[in-house]
PADO-225986 format. One record per residue (C-alpha): residue in three letters; y, x, z negated. Coordinates in steps of 0.25 Angstrom, whole numbers, plus 2048, in hexadecimal, padded with zeros to 3 digits. Example, Ala and Ser with C-alpha at 12.3 -4.5 7.8 and 13.67 -1.06 7.14 Angstrom:
BEGIN
ala7EE8317E1
ser7FC8377E3
This chain:
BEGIN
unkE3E6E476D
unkE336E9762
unkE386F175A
unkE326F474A
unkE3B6F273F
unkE3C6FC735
unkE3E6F272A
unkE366F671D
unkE316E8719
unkE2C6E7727
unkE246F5726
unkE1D6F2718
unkE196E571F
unkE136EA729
unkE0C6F6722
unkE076EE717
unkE026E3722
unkDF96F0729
unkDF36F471B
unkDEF6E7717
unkDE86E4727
unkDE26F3724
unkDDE6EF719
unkDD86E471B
unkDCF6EA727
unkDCA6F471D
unkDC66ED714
unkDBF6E071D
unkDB76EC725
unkDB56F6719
unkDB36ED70E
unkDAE6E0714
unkDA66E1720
unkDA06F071F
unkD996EE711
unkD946E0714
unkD926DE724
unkD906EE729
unkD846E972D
unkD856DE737
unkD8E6DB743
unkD946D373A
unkD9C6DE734
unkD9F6E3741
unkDA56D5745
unkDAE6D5738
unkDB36E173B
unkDB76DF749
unkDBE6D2747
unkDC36D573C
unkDCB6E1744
unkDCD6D974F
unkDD56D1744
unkDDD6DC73E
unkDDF6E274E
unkDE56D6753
unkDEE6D5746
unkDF46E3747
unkDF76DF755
unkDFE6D4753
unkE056D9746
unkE096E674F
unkE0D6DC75A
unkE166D4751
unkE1C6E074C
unkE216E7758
unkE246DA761
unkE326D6762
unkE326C975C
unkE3C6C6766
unkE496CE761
unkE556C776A
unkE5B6D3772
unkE696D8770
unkE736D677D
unkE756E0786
unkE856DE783
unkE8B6DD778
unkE8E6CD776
unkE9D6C8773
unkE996BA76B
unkEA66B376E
unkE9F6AE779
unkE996A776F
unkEA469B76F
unkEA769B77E
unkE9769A781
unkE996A378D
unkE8E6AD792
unkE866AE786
unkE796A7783
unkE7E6A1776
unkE7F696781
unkE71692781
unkE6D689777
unkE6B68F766
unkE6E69D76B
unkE766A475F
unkE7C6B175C
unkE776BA751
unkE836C074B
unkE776CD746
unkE736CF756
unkE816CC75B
unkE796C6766
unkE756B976B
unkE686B3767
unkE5E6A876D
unkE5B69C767
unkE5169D75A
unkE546AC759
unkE586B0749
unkE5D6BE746
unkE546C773D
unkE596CF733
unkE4E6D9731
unkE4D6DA73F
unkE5C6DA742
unkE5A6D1750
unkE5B6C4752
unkE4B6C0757
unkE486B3761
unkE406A9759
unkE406B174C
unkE376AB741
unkE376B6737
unkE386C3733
unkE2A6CB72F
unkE276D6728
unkE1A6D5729
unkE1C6D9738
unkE296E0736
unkE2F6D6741
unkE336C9744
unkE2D6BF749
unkE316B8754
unkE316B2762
unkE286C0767
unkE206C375C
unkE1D6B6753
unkE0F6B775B
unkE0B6C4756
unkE0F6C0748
unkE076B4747
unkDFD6BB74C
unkDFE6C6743
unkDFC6BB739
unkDF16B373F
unkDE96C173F
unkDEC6C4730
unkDE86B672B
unkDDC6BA733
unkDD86C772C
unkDDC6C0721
unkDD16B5722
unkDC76BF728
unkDC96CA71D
unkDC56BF712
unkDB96BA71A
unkDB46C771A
unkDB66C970B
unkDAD6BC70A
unkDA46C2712
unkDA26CF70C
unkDA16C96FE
unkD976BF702
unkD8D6C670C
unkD826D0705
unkD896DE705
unkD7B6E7708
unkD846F1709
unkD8E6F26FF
unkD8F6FE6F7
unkD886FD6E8
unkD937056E4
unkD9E6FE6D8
unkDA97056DF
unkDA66FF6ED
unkDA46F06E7
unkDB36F26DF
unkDB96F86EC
unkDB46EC6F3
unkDB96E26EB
unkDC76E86EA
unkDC86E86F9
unkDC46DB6FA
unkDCF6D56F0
unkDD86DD6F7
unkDD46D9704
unkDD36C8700
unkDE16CA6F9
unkDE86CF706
unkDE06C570F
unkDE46B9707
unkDF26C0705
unkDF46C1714
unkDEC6B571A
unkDF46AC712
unkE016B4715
unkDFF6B4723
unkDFA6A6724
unkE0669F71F
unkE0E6A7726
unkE056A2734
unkE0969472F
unkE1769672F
unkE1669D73D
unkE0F693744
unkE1768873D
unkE2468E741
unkE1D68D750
unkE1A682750
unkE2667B74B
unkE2D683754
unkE38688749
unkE37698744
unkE3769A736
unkE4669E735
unkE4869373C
unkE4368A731
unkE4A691725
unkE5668F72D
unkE5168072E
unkE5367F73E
unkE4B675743
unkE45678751
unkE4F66F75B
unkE46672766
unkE3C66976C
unkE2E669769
unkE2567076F
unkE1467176F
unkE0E677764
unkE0668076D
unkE15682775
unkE1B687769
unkE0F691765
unkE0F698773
unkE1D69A773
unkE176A4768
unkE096A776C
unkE0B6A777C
unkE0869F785
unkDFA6A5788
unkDED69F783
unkDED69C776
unkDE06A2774
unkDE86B0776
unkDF56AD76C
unkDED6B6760
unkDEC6C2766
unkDFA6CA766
unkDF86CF773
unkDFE6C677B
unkE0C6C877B
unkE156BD775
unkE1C6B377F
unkE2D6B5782
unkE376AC782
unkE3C6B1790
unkE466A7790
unkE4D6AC783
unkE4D6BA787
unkE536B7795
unkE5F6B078E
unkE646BB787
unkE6A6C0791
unkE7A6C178C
């Protein structure tokens, strides 16, 4: 259930987030690596991986985007919540299932309603706008992701620009107006690296702490402890990741593991 949501905040997010990634291609390839490594397979090489960077970030910011983050679906019948106090053929039975009086549904444990979004979402940690979405039980993959790639082109941007600046630039343009335009663009380009690097990096933290102590970040603010029982640290990551090789968890291709077990009890 992807659907995009028109919500303003969410689309300046996600236009400003393309201009700065274009940007920051244009001026690694244009400014950094073509006036100094044009020569070598050296240059070639940045390019490429650099690309390969950005690629594998607009993949997994697009996937985040337009995944369902795991929206909790309406009943088929309207729902008469008086069962609620009998406890008669409804799945407020099983164990933390609560009604959203927003959804006029039932919802499964862990599951918060958004109000941007307007539906209740399974395992929701926050809202982005970055991504224009929630992040949830589906998606929170994509997302970290998305930041893992960032952080990347972040680091890689700066090591070009120490690059650049240190090698012998044979083939730099004598002209004044060449030298200023270059030196703009790479203020503008360390700026943006530092900005986001350090953005994305503390928000990572956050993610993988909130894996790893198994408690979603609305989960904490609401200051409810996980009362479940311990798992593994490498259990709790590929209830996120999937349960594929390692190896394969940072590449957004690989579609994001479902609770089957949840979906097949919502069944009213």
């Amino acid at each position: 259930m992807a659907v995009f949501r028109f919500d303003p905040c969410g689309i300046i997010c996600i236009i400003l987030t393309y201009l700065a990634v274009f940007y920051a291609d244009y001026a690694v390839v244009e400014w950094m690596v073509i006036p100094t490594m044009s020569q070598s397979l050296w240059g070639a090489f940045n390019v490429v991986c650099f690309n390969t960077i950005v690629f594998l970030l607009i993949m997994a910011h697009l996937r985040a985007v337009f995944s369902d983050p795991g929206i909790v679906p309406f009943p088929d019948n309207n729902l008469d919540f008086s069962d609620m106090h009998s406890g008669a053929g409804s799945p407020v039975n099983k164990e933390d299932w609560t009604v959203c009086s927003r959804c006029e549904t039932y919802r499964p444990p862990r599951a918060h309603h958004c109000r941007i979004c307007g539906r209740c979402v399974r395992r929701m940690d926050h809202h982005c706008p970055w991504i224009n979405n929630c992040v949830g039980e589906l998606n929170q993959k994509y997302f970290i992701q998305f930041l893992v790639f960032v952080g990347l082109a972040s680091l890689y941007s700066v090591a070009m620009v120490v690059i650049s600046w240190t090698v012998d630039c044979t083939d730099c343009k004598k002209e004044m107006v060449f030298r200023e335009h270059r030196v703009i663009h790479t203020v503008i380009l360390l700026i943006e690296s530092i900005l986001f690097g350090v953005f994305v990096g503390a928000i990572m933290c956050d993610q993988f702490q909130a894996i790893l102590s198994d408690e979603t970040a609305i989960e904490h603010l609401q200051k409810k402890g996980p009362h479940r029982p311990r798992k593994p640290k490498m259990a709790l990551l590929s209830e996120v990741f999937g349960r594929g090789s390692p190896l394969l968890w940072i590449f957004p291709c690989q579609s994001p593991p479902r609770n089957i077990e949840n979906l097949a009890s919502y069944e009213v």
